[in-house]
N, C-alpha and C positions, 0 to 999 in steps of 0.2 A: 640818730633819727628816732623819734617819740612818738609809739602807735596809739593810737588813740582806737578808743571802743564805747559806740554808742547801744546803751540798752533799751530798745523799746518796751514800755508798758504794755501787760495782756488788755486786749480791751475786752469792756465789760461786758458781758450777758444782757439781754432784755433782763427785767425783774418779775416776766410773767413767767421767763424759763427758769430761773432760779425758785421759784417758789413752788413752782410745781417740779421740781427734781428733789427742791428739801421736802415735799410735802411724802414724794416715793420713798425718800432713803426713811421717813421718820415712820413709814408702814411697814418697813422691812422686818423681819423681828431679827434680832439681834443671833448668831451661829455658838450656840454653847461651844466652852469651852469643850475640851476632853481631858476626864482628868487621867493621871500619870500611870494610875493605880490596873486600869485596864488597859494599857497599852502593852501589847506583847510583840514578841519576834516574829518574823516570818516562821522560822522555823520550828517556836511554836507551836502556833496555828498549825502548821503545815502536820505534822506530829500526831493535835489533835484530830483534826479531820480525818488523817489515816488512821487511828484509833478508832473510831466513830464510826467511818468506813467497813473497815472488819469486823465491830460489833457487830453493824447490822445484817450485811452477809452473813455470819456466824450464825447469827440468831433468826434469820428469817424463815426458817423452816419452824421454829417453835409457835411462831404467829399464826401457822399455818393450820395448826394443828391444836385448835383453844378447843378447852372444854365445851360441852352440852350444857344444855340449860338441867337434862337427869341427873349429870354427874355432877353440876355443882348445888342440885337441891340434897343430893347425898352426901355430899360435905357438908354441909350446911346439917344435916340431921345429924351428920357422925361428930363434928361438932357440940352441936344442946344437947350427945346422950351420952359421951363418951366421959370419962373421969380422966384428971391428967393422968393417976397413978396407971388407969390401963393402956393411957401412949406409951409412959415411960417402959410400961413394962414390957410392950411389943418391941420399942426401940430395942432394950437389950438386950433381950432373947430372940429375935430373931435371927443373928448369929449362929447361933448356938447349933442348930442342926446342922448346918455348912461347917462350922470348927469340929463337931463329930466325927461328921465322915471324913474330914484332913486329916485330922488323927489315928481313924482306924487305918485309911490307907498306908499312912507313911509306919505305922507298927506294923506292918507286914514287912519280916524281913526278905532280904533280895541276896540271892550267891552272885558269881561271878556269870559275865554272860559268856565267856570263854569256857566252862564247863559244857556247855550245851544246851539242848533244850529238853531233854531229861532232868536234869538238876535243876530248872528252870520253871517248876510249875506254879512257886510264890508269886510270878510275875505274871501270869496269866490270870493268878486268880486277884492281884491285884487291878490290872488292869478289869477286869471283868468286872471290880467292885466300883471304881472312878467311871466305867460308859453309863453302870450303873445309875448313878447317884446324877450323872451331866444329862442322862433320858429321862427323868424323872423331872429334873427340872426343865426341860425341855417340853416335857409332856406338860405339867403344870401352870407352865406359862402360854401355851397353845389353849391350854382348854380354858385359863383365864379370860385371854384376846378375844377368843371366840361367844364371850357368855355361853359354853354350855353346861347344860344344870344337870346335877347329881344322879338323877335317872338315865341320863344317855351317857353319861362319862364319871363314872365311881371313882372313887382313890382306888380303893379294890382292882379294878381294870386298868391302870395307871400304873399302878406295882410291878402288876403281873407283864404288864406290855416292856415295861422297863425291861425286869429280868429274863425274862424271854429273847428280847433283842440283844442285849449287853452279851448274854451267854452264847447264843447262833454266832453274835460277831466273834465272839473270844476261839468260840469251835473253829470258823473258817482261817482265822489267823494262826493260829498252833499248826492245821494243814496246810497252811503255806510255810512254816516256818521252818514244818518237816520238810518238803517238799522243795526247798528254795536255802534258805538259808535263816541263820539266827545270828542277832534282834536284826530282824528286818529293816531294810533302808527304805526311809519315810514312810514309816507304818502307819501314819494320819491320813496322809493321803491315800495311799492304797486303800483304808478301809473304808471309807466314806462311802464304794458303792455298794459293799455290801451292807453297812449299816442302816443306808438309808431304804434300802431293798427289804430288808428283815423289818423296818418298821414299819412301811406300808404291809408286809404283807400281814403281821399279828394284828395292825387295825384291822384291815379287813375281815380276820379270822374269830376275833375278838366281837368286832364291834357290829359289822355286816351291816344291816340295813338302816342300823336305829341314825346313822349318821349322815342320809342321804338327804336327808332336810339343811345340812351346814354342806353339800357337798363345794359349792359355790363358790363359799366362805374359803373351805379349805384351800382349796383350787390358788384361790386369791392370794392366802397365806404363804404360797410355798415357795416364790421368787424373793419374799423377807427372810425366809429362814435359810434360803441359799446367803442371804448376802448376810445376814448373822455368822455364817459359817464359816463364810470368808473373810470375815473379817477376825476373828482366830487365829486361822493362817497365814492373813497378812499380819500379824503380828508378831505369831511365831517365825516367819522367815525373816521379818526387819530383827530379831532377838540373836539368830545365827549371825546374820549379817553385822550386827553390833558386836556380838563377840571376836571375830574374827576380822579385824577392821582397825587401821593404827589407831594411834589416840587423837589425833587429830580433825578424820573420819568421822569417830566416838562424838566428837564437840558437834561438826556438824549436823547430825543426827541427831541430839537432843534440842539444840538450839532450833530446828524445822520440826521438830516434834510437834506441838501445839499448831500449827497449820496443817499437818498431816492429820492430828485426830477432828480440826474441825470441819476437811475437805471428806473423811468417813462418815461423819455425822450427816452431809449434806446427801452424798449416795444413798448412804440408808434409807434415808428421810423419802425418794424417790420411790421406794418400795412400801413404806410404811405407809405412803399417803393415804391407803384404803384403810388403815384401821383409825382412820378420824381423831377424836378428842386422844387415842392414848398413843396416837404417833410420834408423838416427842418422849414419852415416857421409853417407849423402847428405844428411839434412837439414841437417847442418854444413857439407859440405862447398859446397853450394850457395849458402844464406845469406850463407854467410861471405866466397865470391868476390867475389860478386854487392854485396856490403855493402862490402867494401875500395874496389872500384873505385867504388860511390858515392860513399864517402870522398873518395876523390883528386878529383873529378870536381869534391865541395864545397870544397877544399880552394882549388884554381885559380880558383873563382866565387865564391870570401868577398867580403862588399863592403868588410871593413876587418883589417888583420892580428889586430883584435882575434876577430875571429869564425875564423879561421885556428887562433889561439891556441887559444881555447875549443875546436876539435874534434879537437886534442892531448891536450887537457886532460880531456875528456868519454871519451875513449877509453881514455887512462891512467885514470882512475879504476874505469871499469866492469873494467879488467884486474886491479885491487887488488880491487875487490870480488869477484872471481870468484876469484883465490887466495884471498881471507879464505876465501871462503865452502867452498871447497872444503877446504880445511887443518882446518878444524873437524871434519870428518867422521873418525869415528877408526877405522882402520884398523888390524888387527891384524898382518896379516900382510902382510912385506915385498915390495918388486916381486921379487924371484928366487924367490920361491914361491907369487906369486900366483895364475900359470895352472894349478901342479898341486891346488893349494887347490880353485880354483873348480869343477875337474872332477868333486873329491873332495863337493864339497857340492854338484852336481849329480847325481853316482852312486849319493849316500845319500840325495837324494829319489827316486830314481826305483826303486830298491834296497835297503829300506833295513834289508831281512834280511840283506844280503849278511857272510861271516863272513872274518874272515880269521886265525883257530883253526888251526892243525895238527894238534891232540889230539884232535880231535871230540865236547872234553867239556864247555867251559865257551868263550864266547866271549872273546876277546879284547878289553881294554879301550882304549880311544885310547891315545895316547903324550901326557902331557897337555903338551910339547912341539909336538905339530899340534892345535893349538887347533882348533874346530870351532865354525862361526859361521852365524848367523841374519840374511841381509841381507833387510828389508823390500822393498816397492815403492819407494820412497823412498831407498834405499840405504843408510840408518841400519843399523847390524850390533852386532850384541853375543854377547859368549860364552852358552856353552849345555851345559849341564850333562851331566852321562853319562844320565842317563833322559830328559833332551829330545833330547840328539841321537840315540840307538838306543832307544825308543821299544817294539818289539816283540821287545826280545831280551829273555830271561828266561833263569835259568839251568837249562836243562834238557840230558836227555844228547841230542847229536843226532847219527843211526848215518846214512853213505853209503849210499846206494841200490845193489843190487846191479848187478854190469854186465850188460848182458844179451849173450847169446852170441850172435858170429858165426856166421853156417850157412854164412856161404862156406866156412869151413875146416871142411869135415865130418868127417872122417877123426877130427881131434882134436877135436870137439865131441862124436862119438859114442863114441871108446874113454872120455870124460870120464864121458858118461849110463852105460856097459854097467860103470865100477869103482863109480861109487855105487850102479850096480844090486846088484852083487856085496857090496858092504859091507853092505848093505839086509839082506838073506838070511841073511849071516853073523849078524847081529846080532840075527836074529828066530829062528834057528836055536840060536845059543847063550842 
């Protein structure tokens, strides 16, 4: 049996509908390719974004905390007056006073602490020379934070408050040592209340009244300088804790390192937020001591060169990922016209009628050479057009205010009123 199969023909369209469907496909614009070159993984993307992610997090307390329009005209002057040789030469010696006092400490020789605490008095008087040298700078960077000037708070007063507290502390600890036992178990902790006791009480004794004008300031400062303190602490316990910890432990702890120092950064940051433009200065500056010399600390208590290696490696890495991340951020405008930028886009928020016209009749437009930029909270920037960045200017005429006269100079304020009185007359006369 022979199947047979008939094919019907499609029938045809009108010719109105064909022409008006070819007429739509030939408006369509055509879907670029994509070429091969940016095509990436999910995973990626997926990679970057969590990079991206933690950047910002990371970084969002720095945004927090941008300069003044003061401190970036002081850059800006320390800049045009400074010579390179006097950077270079702050660079290198500043050092210098901090490798002193390591030095002298560590040449003081130490006996056994099993002798007692008679045979023991190198170590008192060492210790007494390191609270020393950690009060001063403590003291230093206080009276920095605070702008106070050389009449209310001398280097002189600073020395003395130093050695004063370092030594009461060293006193109170040698009577507990007798008293209790020697080398005391966690002597950092134990002394912190008297340390911090002895320093209020020489400001007071010291300073008394002249400081009741910052008391405020103080006040403000003293929940940063707890969490400075502690964060010492926690360091020196994550340092026991690494020593005494397999090696395995050891891996995870360095590998969580870099999220731990940037989850300290953000705490800080919470306390720091009242000293404004230089709260990122401290919270860097702190973490990052305080984080190095953990390092070293882990470095000397690895259990195998293999976990040594890894916290090279772990550090190198997070250093590449923080130039990636930062390199991506696009900047327009170069470091040598950074600071005058920044002022410029500070003055135009806060001013942003201001004109800089000579004619009085039309304002002037940018020079589209000083580009004019929009930095988020985040620090992402992008260009901005002449009606986003001047906003309320329009083109209208606009006439100077009359001056108004001085009456110190009467003589000539008055022959001035008795010629327009005369002119007045003439003019109503004729």
């Amino acid at each position: 049996m022979q199947a047979s199969f008939t094919i019907k023909a499609p029938s045809r369209p009108p010719a109105l509908k064909s022409e008006v469907s070819a007429r739509r496909l030939s408006k369509t614009p055509p879907t670029p390719e994509r070429r091969p070159s940016i095509r990436q993984s999910a995973f990626v993307r997926g990679v970057k974004r969590l990079a991206r992610r933690y950047y910002e997090w990371k970084s969002a307390h720095q945004y927090l905390g941008r300069y003044t329009v003061d401190k970036l005209l002081a850059l800006e002057e320390y800049q045009r007056v400074t010579s390179p040789l006097r950077v270079f030469a702050v660079i290198a010696l500043t050092p210098l006073p901090g490798l002193l006092a390591i030095t002298l400490i560590a040449a003081i020789p130490l006996e056994s602490p099993l002798k007692g605490v008679s045979a023991n008095a190198s170590y008192f008087v060492q210790s007494a020379l390191a609270y020393t040298v950690m009060t001063l700078s403590l003291l230093f960077f206080i009276r920095g934070t605070l702008g106070l000037p050389q009449s209310a708070y001398s280097h002189r007063q600073c020395i003395l408050i130093g050695i004063l507290t370092a030594g009461c502390n060293e006193l109170a600890m040698l009577a507990l040592s007798i008293v209790w036992a020697f080398p005391l178990p966690f002597r950092d902790f134990l002394g912190i209340p008297t340390f911090f006791t002895l320093l209020t009480a020489t400001h007071v004794w010291m300073l008394r009244s002249r400081l009741r004008h910052y008391y405020r300031s103080m006040l403000r400062y003293i929940p940063l300088v707890c969490a400075q303190a502690s964060t010492l602490f926690i360091f020196q316990g994550l340092a026991i804790l690494f020593a005494n910890v397999p090696q395995e432990v050891q891996g995870v702890i360095t590998i969580t390192f870099p999220l731990l120092r940037a989850f300290l950064k953000r705490m800080i940051w919470t306390f720091a937020g009242c000293l404004d433009d230089i709260s990122t200065d401290v919270t860097i500056c702190v973490v990052e001591i305080f984080g190095s010399l953990f390092q070293n600390v882990c470095v000397q208590n690895a259990r195998s060169p293999a976990i040594g290696a890894l916290i090279i490696v772990v550090d190198f890495a997070q250093a590449l990922v923080e130039v990636y991340m930062y390199l991506n951020h696009k900047f327009v405008v170069d470091g040598s016209r950074a600071v005058s930028t920044a002022v410029r886009i500070v003055e135009s928020s806060l001013y942003p009628t201001v004109l800089t016209s000579t004619t009085g009749t039309d304002p002037a437009k940018p020079d589209p050479n000083e580009a004019a930029l929009d930095i988020s909270h985040r620090g992402n920037s992008r260009m901005l057009s002449y009606e986003e960045a001047f906003p309320q200017l329009k083109k209208t005429n606009f006439t100077l205010p009359k001056r108004r006269p001085n009456f110190w100079q009467a003589p000539t304020y008055l022959a001035g009123v008795s010629n327009r009185k005369q002119t007045t007359k003439k003019s109503i006369r004729g």
